[in-house]
Jmol script that loads the backbone (N, CA, C; Angstrom):
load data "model"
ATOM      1  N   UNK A   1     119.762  93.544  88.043  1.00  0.00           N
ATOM      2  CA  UNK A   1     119.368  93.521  86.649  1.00  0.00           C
ATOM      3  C   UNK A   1     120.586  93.572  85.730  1.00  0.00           C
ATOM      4  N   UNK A   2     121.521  94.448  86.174  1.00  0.00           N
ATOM      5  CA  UNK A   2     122.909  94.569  85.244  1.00  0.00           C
ATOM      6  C   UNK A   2     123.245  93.718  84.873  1.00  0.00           C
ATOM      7  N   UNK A   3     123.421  92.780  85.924  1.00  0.00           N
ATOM      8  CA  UNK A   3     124.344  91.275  86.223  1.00  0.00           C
ATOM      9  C   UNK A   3     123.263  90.377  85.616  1.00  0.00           C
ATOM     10  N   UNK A   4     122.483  89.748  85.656  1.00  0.00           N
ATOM     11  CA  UNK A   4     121.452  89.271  84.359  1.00  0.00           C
ATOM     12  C   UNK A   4     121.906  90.008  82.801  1.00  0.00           C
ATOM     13  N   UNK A   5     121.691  90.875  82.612  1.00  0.00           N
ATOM     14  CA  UNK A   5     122.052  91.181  81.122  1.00  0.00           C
ATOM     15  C   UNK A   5     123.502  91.062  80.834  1.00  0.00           C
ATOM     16  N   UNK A   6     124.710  90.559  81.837  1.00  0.00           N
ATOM     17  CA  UNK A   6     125.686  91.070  81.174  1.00  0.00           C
ATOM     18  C   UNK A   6     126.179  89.327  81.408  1.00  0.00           C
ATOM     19  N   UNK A   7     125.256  88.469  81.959  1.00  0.00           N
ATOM     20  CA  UNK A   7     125.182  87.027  81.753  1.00  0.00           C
ATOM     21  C   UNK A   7     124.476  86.731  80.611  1.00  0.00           C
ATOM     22  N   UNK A   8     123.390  87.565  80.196  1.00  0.00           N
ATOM     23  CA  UNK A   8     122.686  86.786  78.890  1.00  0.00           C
ATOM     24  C   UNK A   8     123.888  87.212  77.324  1.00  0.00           C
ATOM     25  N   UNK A   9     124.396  88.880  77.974  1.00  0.00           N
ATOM     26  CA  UNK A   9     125.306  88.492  76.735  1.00  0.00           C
ATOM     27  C   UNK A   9     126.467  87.882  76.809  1.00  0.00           C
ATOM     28  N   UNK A  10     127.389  87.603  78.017  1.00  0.00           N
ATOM     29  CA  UNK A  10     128.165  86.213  77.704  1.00  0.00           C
ATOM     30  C   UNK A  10     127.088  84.947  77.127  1.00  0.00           C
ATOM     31  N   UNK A  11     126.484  84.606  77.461  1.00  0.00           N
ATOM     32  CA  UNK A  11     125.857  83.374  76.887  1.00  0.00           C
ATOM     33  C   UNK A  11     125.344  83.663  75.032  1.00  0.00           C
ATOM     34  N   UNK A  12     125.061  84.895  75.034  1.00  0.00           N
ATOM     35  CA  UNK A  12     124.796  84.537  73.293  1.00  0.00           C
ATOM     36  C   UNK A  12     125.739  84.769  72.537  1.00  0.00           C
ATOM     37  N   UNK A  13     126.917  86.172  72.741  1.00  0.00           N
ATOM     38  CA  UNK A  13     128.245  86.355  72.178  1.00  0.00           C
ATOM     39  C   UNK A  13     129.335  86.018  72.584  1.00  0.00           C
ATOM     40  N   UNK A  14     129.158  84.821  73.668  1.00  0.00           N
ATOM     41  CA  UNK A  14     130.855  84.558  74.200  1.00  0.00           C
ATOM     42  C   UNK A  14     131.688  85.346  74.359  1.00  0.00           C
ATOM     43  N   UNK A  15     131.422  86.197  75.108  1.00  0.00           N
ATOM     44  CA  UNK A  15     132.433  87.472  75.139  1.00  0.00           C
ATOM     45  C   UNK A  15     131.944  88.080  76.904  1.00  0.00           C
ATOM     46  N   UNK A  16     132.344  88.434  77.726  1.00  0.00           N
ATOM     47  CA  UNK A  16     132.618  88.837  78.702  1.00  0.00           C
ATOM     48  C   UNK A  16     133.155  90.826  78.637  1.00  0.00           C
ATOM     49  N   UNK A  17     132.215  91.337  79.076  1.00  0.00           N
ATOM     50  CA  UNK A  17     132.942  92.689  79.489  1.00  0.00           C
ATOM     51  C   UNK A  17     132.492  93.506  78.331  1.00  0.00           C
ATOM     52  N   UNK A  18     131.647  93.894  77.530  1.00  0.00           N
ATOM     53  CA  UNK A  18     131.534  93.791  76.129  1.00  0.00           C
ATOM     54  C   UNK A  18     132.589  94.248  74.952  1.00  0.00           C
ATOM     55  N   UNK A  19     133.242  92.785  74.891  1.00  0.00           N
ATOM     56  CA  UNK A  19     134.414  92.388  74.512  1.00  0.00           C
ATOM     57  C   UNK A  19     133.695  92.367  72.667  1.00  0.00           C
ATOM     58  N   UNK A  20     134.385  92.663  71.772  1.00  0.00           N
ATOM     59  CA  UNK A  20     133.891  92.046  70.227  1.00  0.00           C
ATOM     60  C   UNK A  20     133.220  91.078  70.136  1.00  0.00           C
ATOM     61  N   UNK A  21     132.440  90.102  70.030  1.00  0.00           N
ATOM     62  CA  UNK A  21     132.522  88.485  69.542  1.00  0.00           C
ATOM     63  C   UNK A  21     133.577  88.913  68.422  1.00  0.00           C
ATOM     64  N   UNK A  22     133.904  87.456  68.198  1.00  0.00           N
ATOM     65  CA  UNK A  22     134.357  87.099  67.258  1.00  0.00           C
ATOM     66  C   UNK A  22     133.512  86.268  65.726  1.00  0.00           C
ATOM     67  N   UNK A  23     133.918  86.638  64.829  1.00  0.00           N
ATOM     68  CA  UNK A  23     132.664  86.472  64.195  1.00  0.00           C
ATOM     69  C   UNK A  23     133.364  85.645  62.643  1.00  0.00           C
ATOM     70  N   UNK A  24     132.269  84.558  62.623  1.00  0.00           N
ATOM     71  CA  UNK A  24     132.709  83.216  61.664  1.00  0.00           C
ATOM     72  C   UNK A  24     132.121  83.778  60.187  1.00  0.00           C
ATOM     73  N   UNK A  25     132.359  83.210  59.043  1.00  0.00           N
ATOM     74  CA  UNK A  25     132.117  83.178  57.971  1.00  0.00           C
ATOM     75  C   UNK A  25     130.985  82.004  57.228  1.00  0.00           C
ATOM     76  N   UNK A  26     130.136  82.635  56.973  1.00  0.00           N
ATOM     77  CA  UNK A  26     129.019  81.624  56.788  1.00  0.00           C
ATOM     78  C   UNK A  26     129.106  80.759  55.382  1.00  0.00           C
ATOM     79  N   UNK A  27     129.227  79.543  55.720  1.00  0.00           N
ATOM     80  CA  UNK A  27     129.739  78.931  54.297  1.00  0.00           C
ATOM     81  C   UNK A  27     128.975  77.953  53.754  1.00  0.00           C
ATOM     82  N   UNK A  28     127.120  78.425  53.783  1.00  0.00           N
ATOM     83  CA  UNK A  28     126.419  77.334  53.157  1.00  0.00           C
ATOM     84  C   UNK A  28     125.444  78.513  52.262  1.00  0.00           C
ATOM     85  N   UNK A  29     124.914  78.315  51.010  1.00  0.00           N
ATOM     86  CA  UNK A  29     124.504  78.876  49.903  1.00  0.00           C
ATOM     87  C   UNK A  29     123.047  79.577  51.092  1.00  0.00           C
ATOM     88  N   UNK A  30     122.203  80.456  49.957  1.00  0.00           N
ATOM     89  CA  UNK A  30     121.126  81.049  50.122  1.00  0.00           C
ATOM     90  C   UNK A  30     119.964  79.772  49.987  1.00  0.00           C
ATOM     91  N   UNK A  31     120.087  78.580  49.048  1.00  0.00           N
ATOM     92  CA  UNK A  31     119.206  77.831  48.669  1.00  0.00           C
ATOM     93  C   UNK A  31     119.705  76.493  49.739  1.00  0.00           C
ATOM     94  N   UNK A  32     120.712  76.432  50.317  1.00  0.00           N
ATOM     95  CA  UNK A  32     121.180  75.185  51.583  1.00  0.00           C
ATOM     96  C   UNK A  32     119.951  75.677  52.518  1.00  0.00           C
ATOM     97  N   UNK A  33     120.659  76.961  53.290  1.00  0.00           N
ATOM     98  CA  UNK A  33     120.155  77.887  54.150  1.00  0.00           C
ATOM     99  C   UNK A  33     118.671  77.803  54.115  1.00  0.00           C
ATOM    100  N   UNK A  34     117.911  78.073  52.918  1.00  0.00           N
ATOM    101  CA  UNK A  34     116.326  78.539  53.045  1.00  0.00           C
ATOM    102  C   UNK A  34     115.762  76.422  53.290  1.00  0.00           C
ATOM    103  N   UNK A  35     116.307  75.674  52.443  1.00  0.00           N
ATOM    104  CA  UNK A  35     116.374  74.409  52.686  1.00  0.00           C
ATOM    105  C   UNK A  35     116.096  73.704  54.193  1.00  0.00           C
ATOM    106  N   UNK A  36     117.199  74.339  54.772  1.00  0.00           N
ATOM    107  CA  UNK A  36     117.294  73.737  56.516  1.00  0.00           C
ATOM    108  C   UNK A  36     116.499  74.280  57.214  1.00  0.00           C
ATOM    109  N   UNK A  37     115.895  75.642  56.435  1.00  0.00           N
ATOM    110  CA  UNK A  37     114.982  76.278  57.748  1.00  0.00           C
ATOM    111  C   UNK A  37     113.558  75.806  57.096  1.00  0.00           C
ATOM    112  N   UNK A  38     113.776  75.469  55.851  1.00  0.00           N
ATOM    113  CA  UNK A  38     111.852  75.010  55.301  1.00  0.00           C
ATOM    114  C   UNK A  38     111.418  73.465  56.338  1.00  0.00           C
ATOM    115  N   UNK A  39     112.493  72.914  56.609  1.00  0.00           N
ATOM    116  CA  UNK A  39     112.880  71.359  57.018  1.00  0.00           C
ATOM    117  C   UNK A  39     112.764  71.758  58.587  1.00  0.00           C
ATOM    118  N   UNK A  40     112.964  72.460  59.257  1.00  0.00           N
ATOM    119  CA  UNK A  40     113.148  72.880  60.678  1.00  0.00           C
ATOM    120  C   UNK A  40     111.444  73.270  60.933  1.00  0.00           C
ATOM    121  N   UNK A  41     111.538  73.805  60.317  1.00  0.00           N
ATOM    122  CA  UNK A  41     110.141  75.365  60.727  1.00  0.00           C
ATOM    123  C   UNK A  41     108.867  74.842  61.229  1.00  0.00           C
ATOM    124  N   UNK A  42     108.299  73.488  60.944  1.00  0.00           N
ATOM    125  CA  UNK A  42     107.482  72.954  62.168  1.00  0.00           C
ATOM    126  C   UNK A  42     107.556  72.837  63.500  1.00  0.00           C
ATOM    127  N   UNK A  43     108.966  72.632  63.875  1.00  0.00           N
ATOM    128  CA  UNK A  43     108.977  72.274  65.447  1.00  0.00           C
ATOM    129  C   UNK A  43     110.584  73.107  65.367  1.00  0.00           C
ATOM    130  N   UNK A  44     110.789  74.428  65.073  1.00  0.00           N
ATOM    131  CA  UNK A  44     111.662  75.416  65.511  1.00  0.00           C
ATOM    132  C   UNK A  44     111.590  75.817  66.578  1.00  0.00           C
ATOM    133  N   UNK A  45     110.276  76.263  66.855  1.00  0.00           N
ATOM    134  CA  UNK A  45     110.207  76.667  68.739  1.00  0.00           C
ATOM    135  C   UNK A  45     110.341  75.654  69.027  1.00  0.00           C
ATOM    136  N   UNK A  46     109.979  74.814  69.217  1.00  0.00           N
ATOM    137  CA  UNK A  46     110.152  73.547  70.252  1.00  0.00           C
ATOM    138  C   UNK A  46     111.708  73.294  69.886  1.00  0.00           C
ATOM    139  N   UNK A  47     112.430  73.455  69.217  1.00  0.00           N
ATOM    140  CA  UNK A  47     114.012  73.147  69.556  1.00  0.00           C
ATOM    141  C   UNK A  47     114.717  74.466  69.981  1.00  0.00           C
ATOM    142  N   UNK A  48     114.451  75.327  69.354  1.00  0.00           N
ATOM    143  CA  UNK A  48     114.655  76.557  69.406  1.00  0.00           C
ATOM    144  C   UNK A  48     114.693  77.784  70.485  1.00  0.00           C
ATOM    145  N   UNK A  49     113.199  77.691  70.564  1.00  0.00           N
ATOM    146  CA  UNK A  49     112.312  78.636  71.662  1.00  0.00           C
ATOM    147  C   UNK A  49     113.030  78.969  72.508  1.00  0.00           C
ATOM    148  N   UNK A  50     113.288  77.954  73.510  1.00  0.00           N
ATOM    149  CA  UNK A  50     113.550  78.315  74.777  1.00  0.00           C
ATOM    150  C   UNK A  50     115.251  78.843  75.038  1.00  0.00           C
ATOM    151  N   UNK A  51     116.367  78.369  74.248  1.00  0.00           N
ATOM    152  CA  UNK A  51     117.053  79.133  73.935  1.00  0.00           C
ATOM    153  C   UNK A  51     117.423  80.764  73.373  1.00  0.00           C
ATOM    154  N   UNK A  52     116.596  80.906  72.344  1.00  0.00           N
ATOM    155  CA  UNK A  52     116.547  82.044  71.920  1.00  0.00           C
ATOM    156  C   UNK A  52     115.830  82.875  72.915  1.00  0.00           C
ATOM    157  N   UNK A  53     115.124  83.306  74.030  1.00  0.00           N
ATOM    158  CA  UNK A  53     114.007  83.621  74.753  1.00  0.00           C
ATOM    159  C   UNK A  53     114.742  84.725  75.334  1.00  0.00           C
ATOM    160  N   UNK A  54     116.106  84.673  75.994  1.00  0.00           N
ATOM    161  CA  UNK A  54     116.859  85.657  76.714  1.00  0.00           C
ATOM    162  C   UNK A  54     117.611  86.094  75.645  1.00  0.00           C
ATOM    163  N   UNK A  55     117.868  85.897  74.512  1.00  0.00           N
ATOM    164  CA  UNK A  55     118.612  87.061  73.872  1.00  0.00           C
ATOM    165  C   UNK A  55     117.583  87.976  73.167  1.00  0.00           C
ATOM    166  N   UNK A  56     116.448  87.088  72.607  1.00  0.00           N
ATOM    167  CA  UNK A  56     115.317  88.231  72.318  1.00  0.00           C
ATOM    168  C   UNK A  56     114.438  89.002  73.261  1.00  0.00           C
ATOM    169  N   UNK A  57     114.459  88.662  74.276  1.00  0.00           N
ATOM    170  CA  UNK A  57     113.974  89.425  75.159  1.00  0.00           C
ATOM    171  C   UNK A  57     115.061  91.057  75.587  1.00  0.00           C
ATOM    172  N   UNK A  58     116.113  90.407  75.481  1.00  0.00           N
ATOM    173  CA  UNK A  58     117.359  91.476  76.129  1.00  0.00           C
ATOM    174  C   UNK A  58     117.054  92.317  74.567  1.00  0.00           C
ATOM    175  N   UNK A  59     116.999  91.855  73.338  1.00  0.00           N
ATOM    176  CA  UNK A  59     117.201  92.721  72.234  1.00  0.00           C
ATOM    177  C   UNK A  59     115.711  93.531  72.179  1.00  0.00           C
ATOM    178  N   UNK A  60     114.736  93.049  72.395  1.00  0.00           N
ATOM    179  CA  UNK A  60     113.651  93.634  72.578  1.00  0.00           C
ATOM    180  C   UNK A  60     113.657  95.074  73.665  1.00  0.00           C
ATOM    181  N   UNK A  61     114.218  94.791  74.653  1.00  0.00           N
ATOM    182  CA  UNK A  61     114.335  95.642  75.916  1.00  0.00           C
ATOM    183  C   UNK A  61     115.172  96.487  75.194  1.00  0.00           C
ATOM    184  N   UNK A  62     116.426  96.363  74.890  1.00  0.00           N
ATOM    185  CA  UNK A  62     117.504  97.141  74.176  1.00  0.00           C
ATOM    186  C   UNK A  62     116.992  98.247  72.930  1.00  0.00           C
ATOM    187  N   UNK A  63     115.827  97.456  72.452  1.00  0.00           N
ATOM    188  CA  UNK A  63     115.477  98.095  71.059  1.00  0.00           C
ATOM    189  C   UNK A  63     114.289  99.483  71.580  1.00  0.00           C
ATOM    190  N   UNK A  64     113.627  99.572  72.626  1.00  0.00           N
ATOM    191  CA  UNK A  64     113.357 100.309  73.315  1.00  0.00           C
ATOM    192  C   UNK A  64     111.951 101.093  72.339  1.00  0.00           C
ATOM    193  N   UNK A  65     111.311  99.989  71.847  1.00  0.00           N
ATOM    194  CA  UNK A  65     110.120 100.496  70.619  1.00  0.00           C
ATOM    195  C   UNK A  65     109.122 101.072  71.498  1.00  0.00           C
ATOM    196  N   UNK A  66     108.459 102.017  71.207  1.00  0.00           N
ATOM    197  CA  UNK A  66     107.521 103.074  71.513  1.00  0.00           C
ATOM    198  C   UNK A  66     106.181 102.816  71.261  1.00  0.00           C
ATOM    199  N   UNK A  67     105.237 102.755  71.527  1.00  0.00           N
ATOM    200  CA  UNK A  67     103.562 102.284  70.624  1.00  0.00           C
ATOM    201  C   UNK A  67     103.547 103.255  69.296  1.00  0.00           C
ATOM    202  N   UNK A  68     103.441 102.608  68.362  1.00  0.00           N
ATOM    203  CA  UNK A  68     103.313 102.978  67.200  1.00  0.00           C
ATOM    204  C   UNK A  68     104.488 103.218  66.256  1.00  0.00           C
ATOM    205  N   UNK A  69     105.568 102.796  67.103  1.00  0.00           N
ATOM    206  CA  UNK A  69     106.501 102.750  65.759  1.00  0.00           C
ATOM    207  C   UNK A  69     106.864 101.577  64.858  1.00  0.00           C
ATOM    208  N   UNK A  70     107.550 101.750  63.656  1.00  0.00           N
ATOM    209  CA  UNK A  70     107.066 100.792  62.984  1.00  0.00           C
ATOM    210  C   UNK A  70     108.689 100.267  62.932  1.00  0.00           C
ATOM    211  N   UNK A  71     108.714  98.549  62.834  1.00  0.00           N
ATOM    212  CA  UNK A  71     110.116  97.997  62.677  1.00  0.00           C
ATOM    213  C   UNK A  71     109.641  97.185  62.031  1.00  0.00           C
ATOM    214  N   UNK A  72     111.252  96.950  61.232  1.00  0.00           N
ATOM    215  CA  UNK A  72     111.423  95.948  59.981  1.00  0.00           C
ATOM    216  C   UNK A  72     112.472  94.606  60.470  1.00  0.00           C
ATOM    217  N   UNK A  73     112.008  93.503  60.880  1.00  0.00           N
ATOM    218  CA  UNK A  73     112.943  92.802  61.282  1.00  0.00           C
ATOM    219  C   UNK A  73     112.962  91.799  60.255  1.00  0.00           C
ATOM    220  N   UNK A  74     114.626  91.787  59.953  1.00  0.00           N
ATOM    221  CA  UNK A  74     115.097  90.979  58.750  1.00  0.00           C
ATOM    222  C   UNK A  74     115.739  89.654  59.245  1.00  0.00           C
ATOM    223  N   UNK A  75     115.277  88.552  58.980  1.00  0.00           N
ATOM    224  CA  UNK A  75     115.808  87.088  59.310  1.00  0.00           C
ATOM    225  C   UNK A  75     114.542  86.954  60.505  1.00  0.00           C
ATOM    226  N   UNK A  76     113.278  87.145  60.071  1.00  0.00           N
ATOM    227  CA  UNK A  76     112.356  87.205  61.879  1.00  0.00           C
ATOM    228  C   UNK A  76     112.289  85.525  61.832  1.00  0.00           C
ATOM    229  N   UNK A  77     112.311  84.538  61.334  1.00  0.00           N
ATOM    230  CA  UNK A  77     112.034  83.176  61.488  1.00  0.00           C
ATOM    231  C   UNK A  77     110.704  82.857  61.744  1.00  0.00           C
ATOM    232  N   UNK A  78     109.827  82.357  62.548  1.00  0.00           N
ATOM    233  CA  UNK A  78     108.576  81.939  63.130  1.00  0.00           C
ATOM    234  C   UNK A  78     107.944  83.261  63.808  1.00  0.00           C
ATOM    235  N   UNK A  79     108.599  84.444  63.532  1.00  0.00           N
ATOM    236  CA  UNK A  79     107.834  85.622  64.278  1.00  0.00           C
ATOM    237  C   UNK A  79     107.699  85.744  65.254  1.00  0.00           C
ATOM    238  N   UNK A  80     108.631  85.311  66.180  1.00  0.00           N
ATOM    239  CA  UNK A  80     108.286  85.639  68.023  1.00  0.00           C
ATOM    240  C   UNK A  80     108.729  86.994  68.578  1.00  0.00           C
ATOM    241  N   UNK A  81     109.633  87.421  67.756  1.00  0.00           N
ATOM    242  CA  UNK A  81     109.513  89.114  68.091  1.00  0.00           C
ATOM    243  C   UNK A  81     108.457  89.995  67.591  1.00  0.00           C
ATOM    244  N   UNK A  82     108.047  89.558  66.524  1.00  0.00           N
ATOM    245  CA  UNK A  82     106.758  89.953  65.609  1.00  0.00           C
ATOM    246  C   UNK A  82     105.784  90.431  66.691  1.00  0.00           C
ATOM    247  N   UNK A  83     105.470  89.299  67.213  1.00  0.00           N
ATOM    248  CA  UNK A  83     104.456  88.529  67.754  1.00  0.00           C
ATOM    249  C   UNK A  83     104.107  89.867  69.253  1.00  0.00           C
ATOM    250  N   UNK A  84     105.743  89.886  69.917  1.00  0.00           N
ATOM    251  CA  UNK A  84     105.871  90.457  70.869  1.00  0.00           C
ATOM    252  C   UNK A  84     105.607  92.487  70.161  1.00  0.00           C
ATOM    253  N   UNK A  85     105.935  92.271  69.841  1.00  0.00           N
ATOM    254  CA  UNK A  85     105.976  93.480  69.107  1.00  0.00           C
ATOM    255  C   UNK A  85     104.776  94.621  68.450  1.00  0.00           C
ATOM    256  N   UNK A  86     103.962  93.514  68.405  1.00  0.00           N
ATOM    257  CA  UNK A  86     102.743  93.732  67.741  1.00  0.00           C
ATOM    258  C   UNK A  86     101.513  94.600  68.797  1.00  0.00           C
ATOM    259  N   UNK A  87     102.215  94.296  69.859  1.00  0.00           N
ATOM    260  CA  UNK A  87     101.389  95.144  71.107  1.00  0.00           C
ATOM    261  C   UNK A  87     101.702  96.168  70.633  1.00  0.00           C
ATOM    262  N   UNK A  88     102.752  96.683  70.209  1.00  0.00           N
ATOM    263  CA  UNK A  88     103.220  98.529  70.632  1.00  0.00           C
ATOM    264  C   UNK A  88     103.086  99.097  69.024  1.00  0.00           C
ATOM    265  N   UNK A  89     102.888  98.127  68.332  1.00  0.00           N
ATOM    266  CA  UNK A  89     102.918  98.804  66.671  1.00  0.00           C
ATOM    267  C   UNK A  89     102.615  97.962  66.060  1.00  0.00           C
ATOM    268  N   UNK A  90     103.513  98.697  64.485  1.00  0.00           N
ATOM    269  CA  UNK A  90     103.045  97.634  63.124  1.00  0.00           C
ATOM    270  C   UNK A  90     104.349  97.164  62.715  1.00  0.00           C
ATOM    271  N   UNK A  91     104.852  95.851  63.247  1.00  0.00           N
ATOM    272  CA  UNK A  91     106.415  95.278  62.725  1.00  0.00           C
ATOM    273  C   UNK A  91     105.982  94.726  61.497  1.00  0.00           C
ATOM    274  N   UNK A  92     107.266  94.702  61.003  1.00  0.00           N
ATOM    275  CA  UNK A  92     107.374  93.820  59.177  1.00  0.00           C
ATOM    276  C   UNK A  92     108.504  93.125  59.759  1.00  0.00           C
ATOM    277  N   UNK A  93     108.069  91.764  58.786  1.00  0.00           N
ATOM    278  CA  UNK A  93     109.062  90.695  59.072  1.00  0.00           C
ATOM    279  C   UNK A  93     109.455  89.929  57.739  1.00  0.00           C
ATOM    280  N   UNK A  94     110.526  89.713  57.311  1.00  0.00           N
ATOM    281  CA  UNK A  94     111.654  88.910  56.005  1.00  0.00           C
ATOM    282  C   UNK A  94     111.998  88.122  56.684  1.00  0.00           C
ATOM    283  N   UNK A  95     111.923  86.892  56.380  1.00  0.00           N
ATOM    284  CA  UNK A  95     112.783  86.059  56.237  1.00  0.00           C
ATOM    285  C   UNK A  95     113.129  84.898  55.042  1.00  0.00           C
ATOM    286  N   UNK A  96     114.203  84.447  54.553  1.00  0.00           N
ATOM    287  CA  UNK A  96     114.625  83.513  53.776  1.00  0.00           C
ATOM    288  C   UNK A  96     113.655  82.473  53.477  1.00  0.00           C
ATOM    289  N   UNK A  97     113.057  81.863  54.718  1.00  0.00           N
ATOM    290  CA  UNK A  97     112.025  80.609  53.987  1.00  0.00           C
ATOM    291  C   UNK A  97     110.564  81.109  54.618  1.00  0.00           C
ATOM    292  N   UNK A  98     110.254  80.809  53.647  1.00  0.00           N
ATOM    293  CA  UNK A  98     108.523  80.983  53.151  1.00  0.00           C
ATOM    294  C   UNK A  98     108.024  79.826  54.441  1.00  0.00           C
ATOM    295  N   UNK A  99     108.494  78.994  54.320  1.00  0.00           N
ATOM    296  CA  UNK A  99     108.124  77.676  55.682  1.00  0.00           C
ATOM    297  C   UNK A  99     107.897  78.259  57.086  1.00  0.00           C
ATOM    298  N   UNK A 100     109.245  78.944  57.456  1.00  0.00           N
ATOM    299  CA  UNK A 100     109.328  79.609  58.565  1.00  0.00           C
ATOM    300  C   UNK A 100     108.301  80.750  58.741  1.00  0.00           C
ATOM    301  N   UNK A 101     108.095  81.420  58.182  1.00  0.00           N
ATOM    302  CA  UNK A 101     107.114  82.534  57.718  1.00  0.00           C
ATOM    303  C   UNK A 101     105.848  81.831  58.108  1.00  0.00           C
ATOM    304  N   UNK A 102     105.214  80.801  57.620  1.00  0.00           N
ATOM    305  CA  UNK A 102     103.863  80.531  57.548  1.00  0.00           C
ATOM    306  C   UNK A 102     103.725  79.556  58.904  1.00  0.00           C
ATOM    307  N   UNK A 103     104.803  79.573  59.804  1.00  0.00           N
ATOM    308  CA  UNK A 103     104.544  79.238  61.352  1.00  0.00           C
ATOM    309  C   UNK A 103     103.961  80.186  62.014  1.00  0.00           C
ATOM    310  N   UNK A 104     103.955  81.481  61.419  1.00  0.00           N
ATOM    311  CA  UNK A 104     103.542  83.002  61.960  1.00  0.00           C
ATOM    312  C   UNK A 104     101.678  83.453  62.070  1.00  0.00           C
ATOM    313  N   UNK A 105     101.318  82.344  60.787  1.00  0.00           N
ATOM    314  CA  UNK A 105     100.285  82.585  60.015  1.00  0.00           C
ATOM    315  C   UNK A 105      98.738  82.478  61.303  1.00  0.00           C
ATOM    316  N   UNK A 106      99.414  81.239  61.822  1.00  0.00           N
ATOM    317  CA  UNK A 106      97.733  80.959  63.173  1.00  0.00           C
ATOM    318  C   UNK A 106      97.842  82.027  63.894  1.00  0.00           C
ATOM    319  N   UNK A 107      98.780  82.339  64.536  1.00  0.00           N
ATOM    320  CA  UNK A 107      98.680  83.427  65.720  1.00  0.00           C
ATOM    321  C   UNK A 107      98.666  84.598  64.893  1.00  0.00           C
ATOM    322  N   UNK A 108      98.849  85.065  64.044  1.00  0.00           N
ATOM    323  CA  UNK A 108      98.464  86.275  63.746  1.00  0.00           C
ATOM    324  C   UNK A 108      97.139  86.694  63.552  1.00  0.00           C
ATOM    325  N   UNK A 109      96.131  84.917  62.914  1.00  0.00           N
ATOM    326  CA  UNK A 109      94.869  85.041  62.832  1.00  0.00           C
ATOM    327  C   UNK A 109      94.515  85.436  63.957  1.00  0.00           C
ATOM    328  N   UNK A 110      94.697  84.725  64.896  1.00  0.00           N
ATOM    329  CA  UNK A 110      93.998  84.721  66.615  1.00  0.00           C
ATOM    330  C   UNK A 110      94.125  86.427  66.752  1.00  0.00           C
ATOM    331  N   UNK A 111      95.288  86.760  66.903  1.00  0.00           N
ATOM    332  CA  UNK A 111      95.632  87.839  66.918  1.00  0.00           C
ATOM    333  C   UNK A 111      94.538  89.023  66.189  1.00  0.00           C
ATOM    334  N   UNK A 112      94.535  88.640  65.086  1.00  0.00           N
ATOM    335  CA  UNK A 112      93.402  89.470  64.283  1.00  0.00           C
ATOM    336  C   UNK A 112      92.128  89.692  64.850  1.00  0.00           C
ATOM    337  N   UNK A 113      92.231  88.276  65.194  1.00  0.00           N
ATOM    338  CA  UNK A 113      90.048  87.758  65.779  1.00  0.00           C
ATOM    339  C   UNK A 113      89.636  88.697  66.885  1.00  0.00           C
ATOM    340  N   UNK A 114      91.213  89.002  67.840  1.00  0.00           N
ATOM    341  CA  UNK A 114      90.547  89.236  69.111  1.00  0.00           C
ATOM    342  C   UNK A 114      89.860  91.049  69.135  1.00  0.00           C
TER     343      UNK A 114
END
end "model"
wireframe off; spacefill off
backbone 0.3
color backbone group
């Protein structure tokens, strides 16, 4: 199991040994940014998904939530930690585009129904 997690974080922070990442400067506005993700947010999982899957899973495991506690995840995108999350409590989720957000909207119904 070690050796799995200490491959998923070379693969998301490029860093080996837990070394710093190194970390870039983000150089496109708040209104670029909410733009590319309103334009993405239909088929984000489908480009997305399956990449992101082992670092949110490892951050999920890491985050070590309890039934009933409550988390605030800021930048949640399409809600797949939400989503996961929602078994053990009541998460809140921000993010930048309203687009991305309302990918969240069916499964939460389902979610509701059952």
């Amino acid at each position: 199991m070690a050796k799995n997690i200490r491959k998923v974080t070379e693969i998301t922070t490029g860093t080996k040994n837990n070394e710093t990442p190194e970390l870039s400067r983000v150089r496109r506005s708040h209104t670029q940014a909410r733009a590319s993700y309103d334009r993405l947010s239909s088929w984000y999982n489908l480009i997305e998904g399956g990449w992101e899957n082992p670092p949110r899973r490892l951050g999920l495991d890491r985050l070590q939530v309890k039934p009933g506690e409550r988390v605030l995840e800021i930048g949640c995108g399409t809600g797949s930690s939400l989503l996961e999350l929602s078994y053990l409590g009541c998460p809140v989720g921000l993010d930048l585009s309203s687009m991305m957000l309302a990918q969240t909207a069916p499964t939460w119904k389902a979610l509701q129904d059952q």
